[in-house]
RODO-2510 file (C-alpha; in nm, 4 decimals, decimal comma):
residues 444
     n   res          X          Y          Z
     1     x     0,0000     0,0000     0,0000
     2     x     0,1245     0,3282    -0,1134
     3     x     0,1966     0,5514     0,1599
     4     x    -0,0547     0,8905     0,1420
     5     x     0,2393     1,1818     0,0850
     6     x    -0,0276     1,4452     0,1041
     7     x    -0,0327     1,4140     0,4693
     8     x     0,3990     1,4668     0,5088
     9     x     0,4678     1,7788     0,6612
    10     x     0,7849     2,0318     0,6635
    11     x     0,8670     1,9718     1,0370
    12     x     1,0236     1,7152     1,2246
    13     x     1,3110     1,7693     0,9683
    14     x     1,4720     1,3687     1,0326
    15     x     1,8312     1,3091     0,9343
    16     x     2,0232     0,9762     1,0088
    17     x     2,3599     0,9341     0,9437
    18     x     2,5626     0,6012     0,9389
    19     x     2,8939     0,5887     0,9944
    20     x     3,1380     0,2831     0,8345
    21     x     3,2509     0,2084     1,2548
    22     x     2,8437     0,0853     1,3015
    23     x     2,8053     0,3960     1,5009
    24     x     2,5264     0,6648     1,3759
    25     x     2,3362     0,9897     1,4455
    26     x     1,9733     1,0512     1,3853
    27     x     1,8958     1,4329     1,4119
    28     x     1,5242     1,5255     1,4822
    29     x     1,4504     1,8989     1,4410
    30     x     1,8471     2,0138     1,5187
    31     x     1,8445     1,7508     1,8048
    32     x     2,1380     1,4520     1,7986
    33     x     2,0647     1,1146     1,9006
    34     x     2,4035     0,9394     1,9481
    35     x     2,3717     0,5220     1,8471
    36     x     2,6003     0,2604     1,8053
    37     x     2,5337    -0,1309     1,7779
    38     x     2,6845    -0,4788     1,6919
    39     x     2,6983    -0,4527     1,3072
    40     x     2,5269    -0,1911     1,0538
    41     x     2,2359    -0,4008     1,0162
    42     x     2,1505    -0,3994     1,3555
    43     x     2,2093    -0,0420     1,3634
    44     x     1,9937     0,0789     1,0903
    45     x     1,6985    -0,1127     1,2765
    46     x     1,7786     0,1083     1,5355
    47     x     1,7508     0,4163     1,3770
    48     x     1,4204     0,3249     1,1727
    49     x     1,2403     0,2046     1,4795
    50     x     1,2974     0,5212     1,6433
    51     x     1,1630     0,7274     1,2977
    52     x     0,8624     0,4459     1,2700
    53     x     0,8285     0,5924     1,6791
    54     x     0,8248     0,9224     1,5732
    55     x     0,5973     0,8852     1,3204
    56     x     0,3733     0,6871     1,5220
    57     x     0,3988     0,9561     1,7585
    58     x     0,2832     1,2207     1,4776
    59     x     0,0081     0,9439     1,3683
    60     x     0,1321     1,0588     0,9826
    61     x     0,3747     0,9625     0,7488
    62     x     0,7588     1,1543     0,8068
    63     x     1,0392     1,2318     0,5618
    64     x     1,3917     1,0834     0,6474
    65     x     1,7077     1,1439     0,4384
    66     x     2,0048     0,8669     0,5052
    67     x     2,3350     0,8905     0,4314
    68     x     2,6045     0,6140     0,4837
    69     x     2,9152     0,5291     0,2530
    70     x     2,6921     0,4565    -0,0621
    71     x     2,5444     0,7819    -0,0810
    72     x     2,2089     0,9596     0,0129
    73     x     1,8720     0,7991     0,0549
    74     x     1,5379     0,9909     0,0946
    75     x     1,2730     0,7880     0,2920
    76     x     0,9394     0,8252     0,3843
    77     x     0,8175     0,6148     0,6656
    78     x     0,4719     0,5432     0,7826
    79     x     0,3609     0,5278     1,1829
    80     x     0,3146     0,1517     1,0833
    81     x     0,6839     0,1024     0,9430
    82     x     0,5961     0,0959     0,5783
    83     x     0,9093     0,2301     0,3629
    84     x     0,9022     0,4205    -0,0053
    85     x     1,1733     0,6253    -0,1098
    86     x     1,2181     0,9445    -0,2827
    87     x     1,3755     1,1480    -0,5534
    88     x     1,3506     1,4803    -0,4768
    89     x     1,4957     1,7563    -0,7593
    90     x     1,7244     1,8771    -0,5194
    91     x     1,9224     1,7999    -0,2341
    92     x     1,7660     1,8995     0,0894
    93     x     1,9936     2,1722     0,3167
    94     x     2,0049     1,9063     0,5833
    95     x     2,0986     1,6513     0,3389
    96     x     2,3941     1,8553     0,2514
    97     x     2,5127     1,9604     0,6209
    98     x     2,5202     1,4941     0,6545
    99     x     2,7424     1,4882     0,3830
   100     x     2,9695     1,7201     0,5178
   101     x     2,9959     1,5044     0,8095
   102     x     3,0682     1,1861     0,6487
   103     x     3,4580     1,1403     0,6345
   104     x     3,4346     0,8970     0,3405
   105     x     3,2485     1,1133     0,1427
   106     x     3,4339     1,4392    -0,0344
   107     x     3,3820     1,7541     0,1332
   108     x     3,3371     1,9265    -0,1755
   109     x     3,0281     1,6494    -0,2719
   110     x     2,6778     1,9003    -0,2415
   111     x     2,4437     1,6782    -0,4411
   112     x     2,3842     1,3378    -0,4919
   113     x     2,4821     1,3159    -0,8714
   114     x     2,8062     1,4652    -0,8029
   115     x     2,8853     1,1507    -0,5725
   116     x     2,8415     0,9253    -0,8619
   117     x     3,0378     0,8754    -1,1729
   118     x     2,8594     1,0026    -1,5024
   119     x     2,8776     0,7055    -1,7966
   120     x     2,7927     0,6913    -2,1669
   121     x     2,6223     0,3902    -2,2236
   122     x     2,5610     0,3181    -2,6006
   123     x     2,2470     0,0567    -2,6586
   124     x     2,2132    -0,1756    -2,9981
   125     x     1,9491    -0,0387    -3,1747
   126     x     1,6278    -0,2157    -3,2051
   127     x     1,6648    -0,2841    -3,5823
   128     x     1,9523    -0,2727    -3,8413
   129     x     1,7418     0,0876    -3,9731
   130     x     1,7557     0,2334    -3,6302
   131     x     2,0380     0,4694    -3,5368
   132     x     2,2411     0,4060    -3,2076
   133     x     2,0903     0,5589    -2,9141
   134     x     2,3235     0,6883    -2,6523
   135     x     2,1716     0,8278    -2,3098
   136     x     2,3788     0,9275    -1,9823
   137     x     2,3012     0,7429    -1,6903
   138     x     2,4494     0,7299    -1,3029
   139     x     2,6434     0,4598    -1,2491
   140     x     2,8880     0,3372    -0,9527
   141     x     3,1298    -0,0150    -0,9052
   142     x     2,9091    -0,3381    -0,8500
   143     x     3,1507    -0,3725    -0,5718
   144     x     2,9490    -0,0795    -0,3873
   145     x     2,5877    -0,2159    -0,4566
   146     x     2,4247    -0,2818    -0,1090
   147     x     2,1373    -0,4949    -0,0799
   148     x     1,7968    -0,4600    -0,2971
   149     x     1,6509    -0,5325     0,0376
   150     x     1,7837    -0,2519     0,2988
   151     x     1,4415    -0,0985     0,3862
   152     x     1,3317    -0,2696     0,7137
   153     x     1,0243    -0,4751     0,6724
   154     x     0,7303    -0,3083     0,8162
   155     x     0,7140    -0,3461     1,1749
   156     x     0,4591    -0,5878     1,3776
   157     x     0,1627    -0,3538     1,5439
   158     x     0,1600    -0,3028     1,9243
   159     x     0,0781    -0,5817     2,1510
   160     x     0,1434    -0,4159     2,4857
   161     x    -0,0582    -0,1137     2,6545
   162     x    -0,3108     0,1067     2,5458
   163     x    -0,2028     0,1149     2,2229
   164     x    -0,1872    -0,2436     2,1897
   165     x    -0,5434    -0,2810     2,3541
   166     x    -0,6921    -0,0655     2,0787
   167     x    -0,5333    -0,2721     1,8451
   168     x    -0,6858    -0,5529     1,9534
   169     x    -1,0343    -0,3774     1,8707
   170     x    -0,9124    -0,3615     1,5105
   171     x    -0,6361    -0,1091     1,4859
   172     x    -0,2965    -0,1353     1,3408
   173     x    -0,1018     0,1002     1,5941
   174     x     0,2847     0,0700     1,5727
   175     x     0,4302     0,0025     1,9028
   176     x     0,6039     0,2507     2,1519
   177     x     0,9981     0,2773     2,2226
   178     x     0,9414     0,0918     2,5416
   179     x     0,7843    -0,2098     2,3209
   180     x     1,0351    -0,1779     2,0160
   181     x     1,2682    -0,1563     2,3121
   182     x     1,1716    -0,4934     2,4372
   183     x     1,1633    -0,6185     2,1276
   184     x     1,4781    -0,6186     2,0776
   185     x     1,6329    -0,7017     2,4250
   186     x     1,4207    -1,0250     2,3062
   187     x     1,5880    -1,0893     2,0149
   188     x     1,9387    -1,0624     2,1431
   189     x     1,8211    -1,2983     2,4562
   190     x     1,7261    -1,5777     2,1533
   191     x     2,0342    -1,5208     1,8990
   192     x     2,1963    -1,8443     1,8777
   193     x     2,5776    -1,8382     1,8343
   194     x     2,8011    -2,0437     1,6609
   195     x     2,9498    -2,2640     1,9069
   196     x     2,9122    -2,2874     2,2447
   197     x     2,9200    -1,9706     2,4775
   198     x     2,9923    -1,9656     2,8526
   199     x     2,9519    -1,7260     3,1153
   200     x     3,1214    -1,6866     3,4671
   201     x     2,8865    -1,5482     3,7225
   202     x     3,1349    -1,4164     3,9834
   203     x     3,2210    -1,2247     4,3391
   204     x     3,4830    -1,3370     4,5573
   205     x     3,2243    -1,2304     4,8669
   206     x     2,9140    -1,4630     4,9809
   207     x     2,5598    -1,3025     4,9456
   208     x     2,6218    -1,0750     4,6563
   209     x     2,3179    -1,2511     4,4403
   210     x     2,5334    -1,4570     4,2388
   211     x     2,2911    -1,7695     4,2142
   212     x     1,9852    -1,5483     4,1846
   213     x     2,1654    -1,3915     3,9439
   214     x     2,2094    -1,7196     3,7396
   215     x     1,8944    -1,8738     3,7693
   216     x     1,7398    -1,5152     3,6233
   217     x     1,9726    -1,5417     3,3617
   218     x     1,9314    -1,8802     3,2745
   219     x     1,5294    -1,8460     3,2341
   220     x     1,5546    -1,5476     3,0243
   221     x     1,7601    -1,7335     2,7987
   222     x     1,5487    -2,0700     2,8380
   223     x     1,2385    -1,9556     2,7881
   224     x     1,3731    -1,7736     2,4469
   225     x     1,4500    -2,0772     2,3087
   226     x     1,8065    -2,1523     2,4440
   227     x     1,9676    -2,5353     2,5444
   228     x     2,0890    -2,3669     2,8802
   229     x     2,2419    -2,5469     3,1536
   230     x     2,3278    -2,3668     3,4633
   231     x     2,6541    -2,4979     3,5916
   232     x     2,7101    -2,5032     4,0208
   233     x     3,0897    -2,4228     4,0196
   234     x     3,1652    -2,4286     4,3990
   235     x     3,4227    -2,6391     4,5621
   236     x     3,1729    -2,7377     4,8293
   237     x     2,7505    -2,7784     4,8227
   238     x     2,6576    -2,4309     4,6475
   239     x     2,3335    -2,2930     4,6712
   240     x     2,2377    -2,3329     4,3290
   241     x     2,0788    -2,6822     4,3871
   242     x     1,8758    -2,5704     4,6606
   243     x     1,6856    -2,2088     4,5011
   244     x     1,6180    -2,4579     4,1583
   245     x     1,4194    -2,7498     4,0918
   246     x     1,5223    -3,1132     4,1872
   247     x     1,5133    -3,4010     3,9427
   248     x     1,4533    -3,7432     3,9880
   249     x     1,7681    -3,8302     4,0903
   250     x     2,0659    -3,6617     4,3155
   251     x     2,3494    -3,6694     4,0795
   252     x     2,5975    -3,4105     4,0749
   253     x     2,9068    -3,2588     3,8831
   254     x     3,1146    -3,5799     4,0445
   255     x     2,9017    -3,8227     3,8620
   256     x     2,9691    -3,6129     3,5133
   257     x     3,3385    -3,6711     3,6006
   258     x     3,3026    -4,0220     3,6604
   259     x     3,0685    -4,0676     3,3633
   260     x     3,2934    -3,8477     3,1037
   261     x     3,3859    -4,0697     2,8856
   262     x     3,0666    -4,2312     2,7779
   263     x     2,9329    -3,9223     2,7802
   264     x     3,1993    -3,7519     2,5281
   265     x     3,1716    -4,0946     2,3254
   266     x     3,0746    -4,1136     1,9293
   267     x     2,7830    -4,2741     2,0391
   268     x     2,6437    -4,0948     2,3352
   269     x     2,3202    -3,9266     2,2512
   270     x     2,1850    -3,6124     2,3065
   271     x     1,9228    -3,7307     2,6062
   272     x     2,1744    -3,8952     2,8034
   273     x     2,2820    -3,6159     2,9652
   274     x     1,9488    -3,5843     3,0819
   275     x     2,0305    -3,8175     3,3793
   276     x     2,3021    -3,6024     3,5344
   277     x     2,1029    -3,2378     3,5337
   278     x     1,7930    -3,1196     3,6687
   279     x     1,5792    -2,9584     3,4536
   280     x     1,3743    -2,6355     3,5515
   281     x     0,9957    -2,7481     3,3655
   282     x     0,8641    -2,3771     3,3246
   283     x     1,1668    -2,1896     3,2973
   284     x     1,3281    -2,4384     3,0236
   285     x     1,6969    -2,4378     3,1465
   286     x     1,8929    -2,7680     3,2980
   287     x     2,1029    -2,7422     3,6179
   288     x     2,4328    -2,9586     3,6697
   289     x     2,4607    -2,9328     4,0577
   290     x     2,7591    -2,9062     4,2842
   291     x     2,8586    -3,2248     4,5507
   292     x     2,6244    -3,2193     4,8489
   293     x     2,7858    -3,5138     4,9980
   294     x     2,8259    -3,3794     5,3748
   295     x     3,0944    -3,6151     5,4241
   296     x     3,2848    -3,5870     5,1132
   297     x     3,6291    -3,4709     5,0395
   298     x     3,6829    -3,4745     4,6690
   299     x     3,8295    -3,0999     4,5742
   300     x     3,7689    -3,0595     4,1598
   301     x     4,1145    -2,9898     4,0038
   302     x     4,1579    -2,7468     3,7031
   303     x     4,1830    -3,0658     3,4992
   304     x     3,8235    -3,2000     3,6093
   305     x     3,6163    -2,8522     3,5068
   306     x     3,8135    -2,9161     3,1820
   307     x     3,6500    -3,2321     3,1650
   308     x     3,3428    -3,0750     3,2562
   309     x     3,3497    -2,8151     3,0189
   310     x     3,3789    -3,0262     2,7322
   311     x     3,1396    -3,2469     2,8912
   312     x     2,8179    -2,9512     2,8776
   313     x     2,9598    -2,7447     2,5453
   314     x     2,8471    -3,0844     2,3988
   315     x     2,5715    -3,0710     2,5053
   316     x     2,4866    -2,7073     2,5788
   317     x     2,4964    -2,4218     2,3708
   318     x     2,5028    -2,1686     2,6472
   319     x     2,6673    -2,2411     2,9917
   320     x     2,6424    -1,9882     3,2407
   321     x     2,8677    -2,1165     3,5501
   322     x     2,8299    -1,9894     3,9192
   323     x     3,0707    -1,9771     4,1197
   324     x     3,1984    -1,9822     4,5316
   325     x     3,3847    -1,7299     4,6861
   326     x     3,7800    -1,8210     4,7079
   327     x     3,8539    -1,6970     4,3703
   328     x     4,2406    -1,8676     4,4464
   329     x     4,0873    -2,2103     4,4134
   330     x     4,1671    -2,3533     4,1006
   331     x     3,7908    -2,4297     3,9915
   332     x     3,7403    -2,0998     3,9983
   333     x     4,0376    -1,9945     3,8041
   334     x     3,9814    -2,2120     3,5419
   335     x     3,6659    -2,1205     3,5308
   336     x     3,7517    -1,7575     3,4295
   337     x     3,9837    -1,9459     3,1369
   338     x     3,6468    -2,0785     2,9838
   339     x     3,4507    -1,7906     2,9819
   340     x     3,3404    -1,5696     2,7191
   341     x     3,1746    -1,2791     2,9368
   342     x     3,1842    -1,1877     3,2821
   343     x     2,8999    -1,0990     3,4819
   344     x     2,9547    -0,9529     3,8429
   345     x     2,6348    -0,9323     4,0265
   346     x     2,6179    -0,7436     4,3630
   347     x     2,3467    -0,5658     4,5930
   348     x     2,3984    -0,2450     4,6756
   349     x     2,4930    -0,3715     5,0539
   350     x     2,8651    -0,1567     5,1314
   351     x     3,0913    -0,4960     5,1480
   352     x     2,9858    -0,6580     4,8196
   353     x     2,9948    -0,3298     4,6235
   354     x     3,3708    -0,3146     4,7576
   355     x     3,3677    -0,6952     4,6818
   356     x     3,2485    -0,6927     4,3192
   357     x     3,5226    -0,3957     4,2634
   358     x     3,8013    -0,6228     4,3641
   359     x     3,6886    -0,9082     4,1679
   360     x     3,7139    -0,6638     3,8906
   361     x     4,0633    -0,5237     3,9986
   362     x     4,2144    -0,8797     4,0402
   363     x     4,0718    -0,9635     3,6785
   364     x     4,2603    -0,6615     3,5436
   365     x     4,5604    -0,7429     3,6953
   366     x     4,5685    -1,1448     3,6699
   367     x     4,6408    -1,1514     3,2629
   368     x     4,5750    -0,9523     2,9405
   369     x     4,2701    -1,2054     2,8787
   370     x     4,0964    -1,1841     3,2129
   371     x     4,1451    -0,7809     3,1767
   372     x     3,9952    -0,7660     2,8964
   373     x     3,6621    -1,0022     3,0461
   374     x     3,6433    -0,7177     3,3056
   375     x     3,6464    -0,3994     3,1286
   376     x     3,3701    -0,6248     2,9255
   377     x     3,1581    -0,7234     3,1764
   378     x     2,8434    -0,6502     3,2995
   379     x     2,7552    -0,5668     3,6351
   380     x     2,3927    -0,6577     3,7800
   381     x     2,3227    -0,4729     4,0835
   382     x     2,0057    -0,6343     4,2793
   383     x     1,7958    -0,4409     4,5308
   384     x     1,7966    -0,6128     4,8979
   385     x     1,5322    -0,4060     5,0310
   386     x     1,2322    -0,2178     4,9421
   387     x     1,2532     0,1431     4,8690
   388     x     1,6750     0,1493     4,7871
   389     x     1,6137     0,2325     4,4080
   390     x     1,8012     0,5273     4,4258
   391     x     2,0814     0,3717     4,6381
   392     x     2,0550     0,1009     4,3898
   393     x     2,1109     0,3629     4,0829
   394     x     2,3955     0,5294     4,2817
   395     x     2,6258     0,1817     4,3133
   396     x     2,5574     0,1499     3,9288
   397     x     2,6490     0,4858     3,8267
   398     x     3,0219     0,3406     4,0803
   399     x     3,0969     0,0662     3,7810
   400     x     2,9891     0,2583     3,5015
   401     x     3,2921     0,4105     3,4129
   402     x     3,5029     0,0905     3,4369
   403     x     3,3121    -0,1890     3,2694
   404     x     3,0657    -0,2013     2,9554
   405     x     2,7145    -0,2486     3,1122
   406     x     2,5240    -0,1971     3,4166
   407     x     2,1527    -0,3253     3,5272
   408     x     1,9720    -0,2794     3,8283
   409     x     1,6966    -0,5551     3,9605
   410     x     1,4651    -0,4185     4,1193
   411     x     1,3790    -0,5586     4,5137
   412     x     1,1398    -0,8750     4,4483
   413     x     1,0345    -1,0818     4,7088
   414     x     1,0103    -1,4076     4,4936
   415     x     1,3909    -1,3324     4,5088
   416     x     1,4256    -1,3982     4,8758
   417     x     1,3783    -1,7353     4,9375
   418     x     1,2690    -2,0736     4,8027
   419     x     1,3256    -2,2349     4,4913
   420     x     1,2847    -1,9134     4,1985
   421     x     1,0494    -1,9211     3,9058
   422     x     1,0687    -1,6770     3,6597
   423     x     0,7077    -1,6549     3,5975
   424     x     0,6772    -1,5691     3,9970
   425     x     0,8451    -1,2595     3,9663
   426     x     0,6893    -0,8951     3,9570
   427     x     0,6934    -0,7841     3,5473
   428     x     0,9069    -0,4597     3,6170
   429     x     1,1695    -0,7489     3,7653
   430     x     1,1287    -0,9996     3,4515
   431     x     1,1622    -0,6658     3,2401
   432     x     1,5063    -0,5373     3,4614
   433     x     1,6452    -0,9760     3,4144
   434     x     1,5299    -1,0063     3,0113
   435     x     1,7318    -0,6097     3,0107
   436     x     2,0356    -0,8213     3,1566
   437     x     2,0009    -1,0900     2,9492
   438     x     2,0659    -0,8763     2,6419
   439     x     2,3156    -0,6202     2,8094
   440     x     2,5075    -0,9981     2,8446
   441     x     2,4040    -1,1521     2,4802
   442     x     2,5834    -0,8405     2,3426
   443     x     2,9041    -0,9137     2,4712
   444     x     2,8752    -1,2940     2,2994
***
């Protein structure tokens, strides 16, 4: 469906720009909006759903002119996300000020032709009578063609809030940031990788949320379609075990050891792990618990979680691993040697603040590796209390500077105690653990 141009107006003028480093600028009205994402695809979604918002906002169709290292675009994009584009006579003033701004781009380039190459192309005629017709066209390297299919595909309508309840009465409303928002903290929670990912959940001090911390983890990423196994790393019985659900048996990371080379055999299958981990039915992640034996003495060498690990990337594709609190041991070391993002939880209690900041500082200090999982990890600060939500956004605003994300979980009393279900928690909670989940997928 064509979109109606009649109803375009001269204001909000909309610029985006797209720089070659996947960072960007879109400009509404003189205003800059600074992004940057993963790869350029990801970050020109992130630039149209925030037009399709504006537009949405305006309830009528808005004019957008691109410009990345191919050239200038001019869009115009519906409030529902449908995407024509334009060729106007003349550049537009804004249109010009982009290109100045583009370092790939000469500064002396003030309209769109004068960015391409101008080419004589002569044509057979149609008979042997008919002269040879030349015409001039545009034409640039086949090397610099992007994809036929760069517009975005028109966006699904709202499904949450008003706007999604008057869509249920027959509407077609495009969704607000907060939705497109969640969105895409969705998708990142259910990108599968190539290979198998693993993620140390650490703090060298007791109590800092660390198995909370993995079992919110683990169902945001189970429930979105991951084969997640949450892995108690402790020397002695963690806690892990006891906040998840129990299987039918009582078998432990000692019995995986004992049981590795069946289980690492040509012919193992993929079910037989099934009778080593217990599986969490509603929030659709496995956990491989620590030894509870009271009386036991067995200490797991480096070599063993080696075993271990190559044990669960079989069968896993996402490990997230947590951890005890004598971060000389050499579980936990080796540990750190497997993992592929950090994530140091805390509450915003004065010891394991000052407890997650050493963890950090030993990290930085141990190797060039385990210095560079720091300044890339994310911090998850959890509230221990009602009412400490500003406390709570004070302790993040503490790690910001040093490491690449921060989220705060809001106090939830489903938290506390007891075996945790995902689906128990308060929705501003889910929201804060699915925001955590992505903050983390990022980094994979």
């Amino acid at each position: 469906m064509a979109i109606e141009k009649s109803l375009i107006q001269p204001e909000p003028v909309i610029s985006a720009i797209i720089n070659g480093d996947n960072t960007g600028v879109l400009k509404i009205n003189g205003e800059e909006h600074p992004y940057e994402a993963l790869d350029v695809n990801d970050l020109r979604q992130a630039l149209m759903k925030r037009v399709i918002g504006e537009a949405a906002t305006l309830g009528r169709p808005v004019r957008v002119t691109s410009m990345d290292d191919t050239g200038v675009s001019y869009l115009v994009v519906s409030p529902s996300g449908e995407v024509e584009e334009e060729q106007p006579a003349t550049v537009p003033e804004d249109a010009s000020a982009i290109i100045e701004r583009i370092p790939s781009v000469p500064a002396a380039t003030t309209t769109l032709a004068a960015a391409r190459s101008t080419t004589t192309v002569v044509r057979e005629p149609a008979s042997s009578a008919a002269p040879a017709a030349a015409e001039t066209v545009t034409r640039r390297s086949i090397r610099e063609a992007g994809s036929f299919l760069a517009a975005p595909s028109a966006v699904e309508p709202a499904t949450q809030g008003f706007r999604g309840l008057l869509n249920s009465l027959g509407l077609s409303l495009a969704p607000s940031e907060d939705e497109l928002s969640e969105r895409e903290d969705i998708r990142l929670a259910s990108k599968h990788f190539a290979g198998t990912r693993t993620i140390a959940v650490v703090n060298q001090k007791g109590g800092s949320n660390k198995t909370p911390t993995v079992a919110g983890l683990a169902a945001v990423f189970g429930r979105n379609g991951g084969s997640v196994v949450g892995w108690d790393n402790n020397p002695t019985t963690g806690t892990l075990g006891w906040r998840t659900e129990k299987g039918d048996h009582a078998r432990s990371a000692l019995d995986v050891i004992a049981a590795a080379d069946a289980l690492l055999s040509p012919t193992a299958q993929s079910a037989d792990i099934n009778a080593f981990v217990h599986h969490q039915s509603t929030d659709k992640y496995d956990v491989l618990r620590s030894d509870a034996d009271v009386d036991g003495t067995h200490e797991v060498t480096a070599e063993e979680v080696d075993v271990l690990h190559r044990v669960v990337s079989k069968y896993y594709r996402l490990i997230l691993m947590d951890s005890g609190n004598n971060h000389r041991s050499a579980e936990w070391n080796r540990m750190i040697d497997h993992a592929d993002q950090l994530v140091v939880p805390t509450t915003n209690e004065e010891d394991r603040v000052e407890a997650a900041l050493l963890t950090l500082q030993g990290l930085d200090l141990k190797a060039e590796r385990s210095a560079e999982l720091a300044s890339n990890a994310v911090v998850i600060v959890s509230e221990r209390q009602r009412g400490e939500a500003r406390l709570s956004q004070e302790t993040a605003e503490k790690f910001r500077p040093y490491v690449r994300d921060v989220v705060v979980v809001p106090f939830d009393e489903a938290l506390k105690s007891g075996q945790i279900r995902f689906g128990a928690l308060q929705p501003a909670t889910r929201r804060a653990w699915l925001r955590a989940a992505a903050a983390v997928a990022r980094g994979l």
